[in-house]
Steps between C-alpha positions, in 0.01 A plus 500: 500500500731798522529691171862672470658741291574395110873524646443200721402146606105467595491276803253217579572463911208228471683257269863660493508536114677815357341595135831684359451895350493328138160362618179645272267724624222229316677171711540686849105603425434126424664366845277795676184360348589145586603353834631822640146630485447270763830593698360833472148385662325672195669815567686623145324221319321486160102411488210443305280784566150459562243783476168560731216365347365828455758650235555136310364741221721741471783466227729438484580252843820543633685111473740497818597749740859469720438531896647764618293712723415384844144483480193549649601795637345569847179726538434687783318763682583843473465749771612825308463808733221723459287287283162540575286217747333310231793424258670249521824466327712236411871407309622267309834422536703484171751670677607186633527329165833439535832707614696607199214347314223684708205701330214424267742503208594104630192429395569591138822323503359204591258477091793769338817285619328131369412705128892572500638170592258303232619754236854434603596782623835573639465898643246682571428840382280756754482883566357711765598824753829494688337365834271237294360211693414322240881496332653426865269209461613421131837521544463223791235262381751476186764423683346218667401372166860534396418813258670779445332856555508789322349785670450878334399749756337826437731814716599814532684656171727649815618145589433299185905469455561459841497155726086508608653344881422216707225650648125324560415263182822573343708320806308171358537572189830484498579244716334235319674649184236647282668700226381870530478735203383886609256707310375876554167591586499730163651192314202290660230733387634541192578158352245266727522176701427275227768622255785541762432131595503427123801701436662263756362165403633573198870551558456208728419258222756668309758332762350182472233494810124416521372784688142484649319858519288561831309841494514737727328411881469128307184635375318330192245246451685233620613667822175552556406177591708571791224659691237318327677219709542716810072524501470142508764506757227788735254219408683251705622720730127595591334148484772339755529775715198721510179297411313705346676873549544640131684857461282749270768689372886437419728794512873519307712706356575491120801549318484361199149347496596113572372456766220731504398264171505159679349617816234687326423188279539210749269733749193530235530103346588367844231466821675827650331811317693710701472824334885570391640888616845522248728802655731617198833643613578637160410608187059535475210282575387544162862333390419175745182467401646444101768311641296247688272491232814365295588238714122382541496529110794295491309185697133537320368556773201760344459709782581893567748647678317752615198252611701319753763760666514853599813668456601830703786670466755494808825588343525845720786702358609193308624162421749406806506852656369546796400762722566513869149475600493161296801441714392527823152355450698192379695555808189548721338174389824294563533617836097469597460117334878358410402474108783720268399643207728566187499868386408434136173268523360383774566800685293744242293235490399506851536876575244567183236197630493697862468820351208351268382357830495802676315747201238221424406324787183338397653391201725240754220502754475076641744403234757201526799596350832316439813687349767338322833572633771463199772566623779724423651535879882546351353821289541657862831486526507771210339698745693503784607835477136656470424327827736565773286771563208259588688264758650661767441207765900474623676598752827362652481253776547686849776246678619565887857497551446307829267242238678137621596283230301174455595273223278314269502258207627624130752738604519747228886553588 
């Protein structure tokens, strides 16, 4: 089913019926989770969720989950440059998640999106950097719920009164209509994520809407079950396709401790025991290791952060700046195995397990290890600029005069 603006008719092509604009958020939800879930071949559809057997006792269990990522995402080997003979390194493709809706945050969406629609929600509330993944990926999973978004997104004080652009994860933003209200850095620091969501929700209800609060990155204990989810997904993975092959440690990048929590607590309850290698691209270690903690906390699971994760810092000069030898390492690695990188997680991510690679060899001597690629390719675009330098591969096509024409098919004139 094709979800349109508020403005317009939503169009059924499969059975030709036109729900007019009047039409409930709450009835057009209904129809989804009915026969067009079927129309849709599961994709966009509402179901009961149902938990490994190894975290049935965790609580609370999440009740239904909406599909919405295109899942399992492929594993395969790795052959970074320079690594050395006897490790072996493989990816996990998140990346390819989706297109708008691309990136471990789908994941999220799929338990945080459900939660909203059985409290009746009618917008959704979420915050994050000016190039966040996880709001591009808001903004469009509501849409295709037929929610509105409301996005605030921490800038610049230079540009906070000024149009942020169309460029990267705005462009998406924006076309699918998310409603974008601008904070500064300072105002950010100052104030906090959890009361500038509040702030919002409130003069939402004030007009008369439900809104639904997601956190920032989608992270709390019931996004974790996200990745919790994604281990039973390696489980498959390696039983169908690799007999017995088992990875000994899991590498990823950590933002705002998600998916560092589900990984690191599928990987110790499932049959993996991969030891889990968290690569924070802001704010301290010590931070993730109390936020993980929370969202373990928040599932009784009785375990320790710091038992089942190590957390290094890879921020570099800080969160979303990068340096140009990030750049062209990122740059180096697409050329030498086709796999981009985004600048703001995967990328440190990667760039700090090599160097750890490098400075401890024994420590990664004979080990199996699979990194989770998350996503994030459209925080490049933001970047553009900072890497002209690193390209260089054009020229203009050298064309004889005395050339004779030869037509083909597709004229481009």
């Amino acid at each position: 089913m094709l979800l349109g603006c508020a403005s317009s008719a939503i169009f059924c092509p499969k059975n030709s019926v036109k729900l007019q604009a009047q039409t409930s958020p709450n009835t057009v939800r209904c129809i989804m989770e009915g026969d067009e879930s079927k129309q849709n071949f599961g994709f966009l559809s509402k179901k009961p969720y149902d938990p490994p057997s190894w975290a049935l006792h965790l609580n609370p269990l999440p009740s239904h989950v909406y599909s919405l990522a295109h899942t399992p995402t492929p594993i395969h080997r790795w052959n970074l440059p320079n690594l050395p003979k006897d490790v072996e390194v493989w990816i996990k493709r998140d990346d390819l998640s989706g297109m708008q809706l691309s990136g471990n945050k789908v994941r999220k969406l799929e338990f945080l999106m459900a939660d909203a629609v059985a409290q009746g929600a009618d917008c959704i509330i979420t915050i994050g950097g000016i190039q966040s993944n996880h709001c591009r990926a808001t903004a469009v999973a509501a849409r295709y719920l037929n929610l509105d978004c409301h996005l605030i997104l921490r800038t610049s004080q230079a540009i906070v009164d000024k149009d942020p652009g169309l460029v990267g994860n705005l462009l998406v933003e924006r076309l699918v209509g998310a409603n974008v209200e601008l904070v500064s850095k300072e105002e950010y620091s100052r104030v906090g994520s959890v009361a500038l969501t509040e702030l919002l929700k409130e003069r939402l209800i004030n007009e008369g809407r439900r809104p639904y609060v997601i956190p920032v990155g989608g992270s709390n204990s019931l996004g974790t079950w996200a990745y919790i989810e994604a281990v039973r997904e390696i489980e498959d993975q390696l039983h169908i396709g690799r007999g017995k092959m088992n990875f000994d440690d899991i590498v990823v990048a950590c933002g705002s401790g998600g998916t560092t929590a589900g990984l690191s607590l599928g990987s110790m309850l499932s049959t993996l025991k991969a030891k889990i290698h968290s690569f924070a691209v802001c704010d301290t270690p010590s931070y993730f290791y109390d936020n993980v903690q929370s969202h373990l906390d928040g599932l009784d699971a009785g375990v320790n952060s710091r038992d089942i994760v190590n957390i290094q810092d890879a921020k570099g000069l800080g969160y979303a700046i990068s340096t140009s030898e990030e750049l062209i390492l990122i740059k180096q690695i697409a050329a030498a195995t086709g796999i981009i990188l985004d600048p703001v997680y995967s990328g440190k991510a990667v760039i700090r397990m090599l160097k750890d690679i490098a400075e401890n060899p024994g420590k990664w001597e004979g080990r199996k290890i699979l990194f989770i690629h998350t996503g994030g390719l459209l925080g490049l675009y933001d970047k553009a600029e900072q890497m002209v330098q690193t390209m260089g591969n054009w020229r203009q096509m050298a064309i004889g005069e005395s050339v004779p024409r030869t037509d083909g098919i597709g004229k481009m004139f």
